[in-house]
Each structure stands twice: as C-alpha cells, then as structure tokens.
C-alpha positions in Angstrom: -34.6 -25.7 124.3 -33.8 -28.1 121.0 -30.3 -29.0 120.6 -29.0 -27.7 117.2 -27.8 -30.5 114.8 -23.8 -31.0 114.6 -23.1 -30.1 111.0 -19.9 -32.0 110.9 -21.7 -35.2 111.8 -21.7 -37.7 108.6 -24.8 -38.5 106.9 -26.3 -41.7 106.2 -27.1 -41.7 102.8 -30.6 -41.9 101.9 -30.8 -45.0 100.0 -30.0 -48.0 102.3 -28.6 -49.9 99.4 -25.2 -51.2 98.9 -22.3 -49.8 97.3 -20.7 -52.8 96.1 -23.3 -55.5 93.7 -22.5 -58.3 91.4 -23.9 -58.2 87.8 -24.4 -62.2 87.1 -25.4 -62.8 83.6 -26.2 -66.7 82.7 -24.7 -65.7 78.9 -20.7 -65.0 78.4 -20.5 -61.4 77.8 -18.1 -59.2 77.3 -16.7 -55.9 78.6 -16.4 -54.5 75.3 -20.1 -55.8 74.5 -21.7 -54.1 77.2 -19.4 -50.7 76.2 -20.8 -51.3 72.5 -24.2 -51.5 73.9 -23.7 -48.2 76.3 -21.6 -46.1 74.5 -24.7 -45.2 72.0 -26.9 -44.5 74.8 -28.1 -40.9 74.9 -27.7 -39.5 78.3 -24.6 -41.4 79.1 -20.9 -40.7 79.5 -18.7 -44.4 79.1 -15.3 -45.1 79.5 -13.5 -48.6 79.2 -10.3 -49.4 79.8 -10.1 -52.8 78.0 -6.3 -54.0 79.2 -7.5 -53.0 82.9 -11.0 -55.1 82.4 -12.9 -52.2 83.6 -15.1 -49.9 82.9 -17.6 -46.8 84.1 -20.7 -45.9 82.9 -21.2 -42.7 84.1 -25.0 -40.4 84.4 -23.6 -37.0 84.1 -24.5 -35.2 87.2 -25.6 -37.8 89.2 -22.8 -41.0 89.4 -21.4 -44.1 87.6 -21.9 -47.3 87.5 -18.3 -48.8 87.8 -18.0 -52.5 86.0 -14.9 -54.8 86.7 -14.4 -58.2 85.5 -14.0 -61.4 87.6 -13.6 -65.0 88.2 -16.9 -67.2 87.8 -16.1 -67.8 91.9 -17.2 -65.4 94.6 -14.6 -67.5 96.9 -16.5 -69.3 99.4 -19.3 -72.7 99.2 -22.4 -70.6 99.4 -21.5 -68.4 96.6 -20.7 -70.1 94.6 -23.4 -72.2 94.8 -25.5 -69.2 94.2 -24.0 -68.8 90.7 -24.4 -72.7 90.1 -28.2 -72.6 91.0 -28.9 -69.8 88.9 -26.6 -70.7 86.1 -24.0 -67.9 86.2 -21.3 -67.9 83.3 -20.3 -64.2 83.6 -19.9 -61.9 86.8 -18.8 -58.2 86.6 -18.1 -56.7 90.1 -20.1 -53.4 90.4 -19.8 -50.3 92.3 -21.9 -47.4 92.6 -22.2 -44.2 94.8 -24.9 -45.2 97.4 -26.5 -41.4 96.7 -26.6 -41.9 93.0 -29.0 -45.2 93.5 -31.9 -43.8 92.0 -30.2 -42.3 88.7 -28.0 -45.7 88.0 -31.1 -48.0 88.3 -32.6 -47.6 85.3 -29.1 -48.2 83.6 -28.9 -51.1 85.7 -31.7 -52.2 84.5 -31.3 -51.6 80.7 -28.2 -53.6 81.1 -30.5 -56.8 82.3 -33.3 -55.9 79.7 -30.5 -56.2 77.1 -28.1 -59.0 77.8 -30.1 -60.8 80.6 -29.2 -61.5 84.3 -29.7 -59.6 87.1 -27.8 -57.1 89.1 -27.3 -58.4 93.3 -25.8 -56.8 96.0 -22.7 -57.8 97.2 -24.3 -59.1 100.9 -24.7 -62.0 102.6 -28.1 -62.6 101.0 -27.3 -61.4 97.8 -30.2 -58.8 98.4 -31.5 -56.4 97.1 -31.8 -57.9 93.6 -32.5 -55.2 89.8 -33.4 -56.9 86.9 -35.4 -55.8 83.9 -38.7 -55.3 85.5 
C-alpha cells in the first residue's frame, strides 16, 4: 500500500537557485539610476526608498527583485578579490523569492543589458552567474 504524502511537510522550491545574489557593476551607478531606468518599464511595479538605499522592483504576481546598497567589500580576502579581478566599483545586495526565479530573470537581465555587470549569487563560488545573454 503507497504511503500518502504529509501535506504539512515543506517544499523545496523548484528552482535550486539562491535567494540572496550580488549585482556587481564595473561602472558607479546609482540607486536612483537604476529606479529611473525601471520605473518606465511596462510590466513593472518599483518602489525606492532613497534615504533607506533600497529599493524593490517588483513583477506583479509573481515576486520582486529587492536592491540594497553596499560597501565595495564583501568582508573577507577572496571576495574581495573577486570584485578586484573583475573590476567591481558598484555592488547592490539582491534578494529574490527562490519561486519567483523564472519571472525576475529577465529583469535581471535587462538590468545587465542596460548598465552592464552581471548579477552572482551570494555563495561560496559566486555561482550561478545572469548577465545580458
């Protein structure tokens, strides 16, 4: 006889990505440029809270893309060696819902087509990697 499933057991999510990613752009950009850029995008919802150096760019329905600024220094040697040997100037910290993958991607990577860099994920390898294709 099969064993029903346990409906209160949590489920992995179906993308095995990360939640937490850097956005390292080689250029100095702004909070408020990337907001000027998204706000006129069709399809999106944005909100920036300039004093706060934050903001979320949401796909309505499916998740949001939350951006943070911070220090050129991810705190430790390697690192910060990363953002030395590919010539980092900015870094956002990023968030996204691991379930809303698929819908943010594309924003993530109009973001890259548009002011450069690349988005990483916050791991030990700085894998997986979403730049403008």
């Amino acid at each position: 006889m099969k064993r029903k499933k346990d409906a209160r057991k949590p489920v992995k999510p179906a993308y095995d990505v990360p939640a937490d990613w850097w956005y390292l752009i080689p250029d100095q950009v702004s909070l408020r440029q990337i907001y000027d850029l998204c706000r006129e995008d069709e399809g999106l919802r944005v909100e920036f809270w300039e004093e706060a150096g934050a903001m979320e760019i949401e796909v309505p329905g499916a998740g949001s893309l939350d951006l943070e600024e911070s220090p050129c220094d991810l705190g430790d040697e390697e690192g910060n060696g990363f953002l030395k040997e590919h010539g980092i100037s900015t870094v956002f910290a990023a968030t996204i819902r691991q379930d809303a993958y698929e819908a943010l991607r594309p924003v993530m990577e109009s973001l890259t087509g548009r002011l450069g860099g690349f988005f990483c994920g916050d791991t030990a390898d700085f894998t997986p990697v979403i730049k403008n294709p």
